[in-house]
N, C-alpha and C positions, 0 to 999 in steps of 0.2 A: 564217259562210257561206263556205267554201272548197271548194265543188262546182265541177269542171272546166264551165267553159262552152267548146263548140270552136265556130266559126264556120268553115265551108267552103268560102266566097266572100265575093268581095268585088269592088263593080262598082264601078269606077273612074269611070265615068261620070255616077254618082249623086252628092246630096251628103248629109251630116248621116249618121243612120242608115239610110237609105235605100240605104245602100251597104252596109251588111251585113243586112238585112233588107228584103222588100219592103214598098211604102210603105203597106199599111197596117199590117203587122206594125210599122214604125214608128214610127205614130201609137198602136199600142195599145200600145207596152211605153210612149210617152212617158207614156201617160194612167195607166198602170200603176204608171209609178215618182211621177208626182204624187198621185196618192191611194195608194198605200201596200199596200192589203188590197182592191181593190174586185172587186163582182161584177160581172156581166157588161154590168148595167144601168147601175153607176155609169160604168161607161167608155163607155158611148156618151153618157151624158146630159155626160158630160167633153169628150165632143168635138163636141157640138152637137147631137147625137140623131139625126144622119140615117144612123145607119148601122140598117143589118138586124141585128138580135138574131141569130138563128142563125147567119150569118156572123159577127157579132163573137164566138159563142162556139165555132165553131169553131177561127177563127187564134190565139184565145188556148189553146184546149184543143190546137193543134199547136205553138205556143210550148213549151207544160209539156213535152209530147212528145220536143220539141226540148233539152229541158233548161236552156231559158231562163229561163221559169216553175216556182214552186212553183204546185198547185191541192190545193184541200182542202174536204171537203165541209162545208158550213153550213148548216143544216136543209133547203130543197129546192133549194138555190142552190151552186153554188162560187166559192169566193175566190181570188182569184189573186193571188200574190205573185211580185216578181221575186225572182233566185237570188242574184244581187248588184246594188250599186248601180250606175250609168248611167255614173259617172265611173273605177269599177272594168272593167265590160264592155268600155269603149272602151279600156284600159289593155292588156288582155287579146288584144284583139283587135291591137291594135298588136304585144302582143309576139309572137304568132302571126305575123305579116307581116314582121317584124322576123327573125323566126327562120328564119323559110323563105326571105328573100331571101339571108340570111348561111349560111345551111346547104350549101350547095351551089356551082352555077356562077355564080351572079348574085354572090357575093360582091365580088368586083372593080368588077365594075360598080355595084351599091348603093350600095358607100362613095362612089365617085367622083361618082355623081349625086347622091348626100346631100349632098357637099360642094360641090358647083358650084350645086348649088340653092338650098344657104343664104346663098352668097355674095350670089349674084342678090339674092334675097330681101331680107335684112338680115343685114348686117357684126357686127353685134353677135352671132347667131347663129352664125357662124364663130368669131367668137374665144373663144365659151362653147363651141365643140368642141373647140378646140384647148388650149385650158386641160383639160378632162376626158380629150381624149390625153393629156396632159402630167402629169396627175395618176397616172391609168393607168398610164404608165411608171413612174413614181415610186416607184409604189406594186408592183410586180411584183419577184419573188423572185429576186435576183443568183442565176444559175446559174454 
């Protein structure tokens, strides 16, 4: 499964998935990737039953839309599958954010926040960047 997922936003103010999907597009792809193949029923009965059928197959029928979801038809029902796994999507998305901070003018700035942040954060985190600088150079072609 190596279909382009592209994510378009991303709300800084949210947290979990809720920050690249709205929150309930959230709760349905979580329900999505725990059950595997489900129909539209199994994912509300997944997350407690109090959602509306027609809205739940809406957001999932704009997910496929989206290219988030696979859907396929099963005698009068559709199946919904995600396009990749949960740990792959956030992978992906990162590398999108990653690429567009470093692509351009913010590159300066990125690095420098990346790195003041993890200091903050935890020590051990800097020094696993500075070893992979460190590697990085090592590894780059004597011009």
């Amino acid at each position: 499964m190596s279909q382009e997922v592209t994510i378009h936003s991303f709300k800084l103010g949210e947290k979990g998935l809720a920050q690249i999907f709205g929150e309930l597009e959230a709760k349905l792809m979580e329900a999505v990737w725990a059950l595997d193949e489900p129909k539209v029923q199994d994912v509300i009965d997944y997350l407690g039953g109090g959602l509306n059928y027609k809205t739940t197959m809406t957001v999932l029928n704009r997910l496929a839309e989206k290219g988030i979801l696979n859907r396929r038809k099963e005698g009068r029902s559709f199946v919904y599958q995600a396009i990749v796994p949960r740990n792959e999507l956030l992978a992906r998305v990162f590398d999108q954010m990653v690429r567009g901070m470093f692509g351009g003018d913010f590159r300066h700035i990125a690095l420098t926040q990346m790195i003041e942040t993890a200091e903050a954060i935890d020590p051990q985190l800097l020094e696993s960047m500075i070893q992979l600088i460190q590697q990085r150079k090592a590894n780059e072609p004597k011009v």
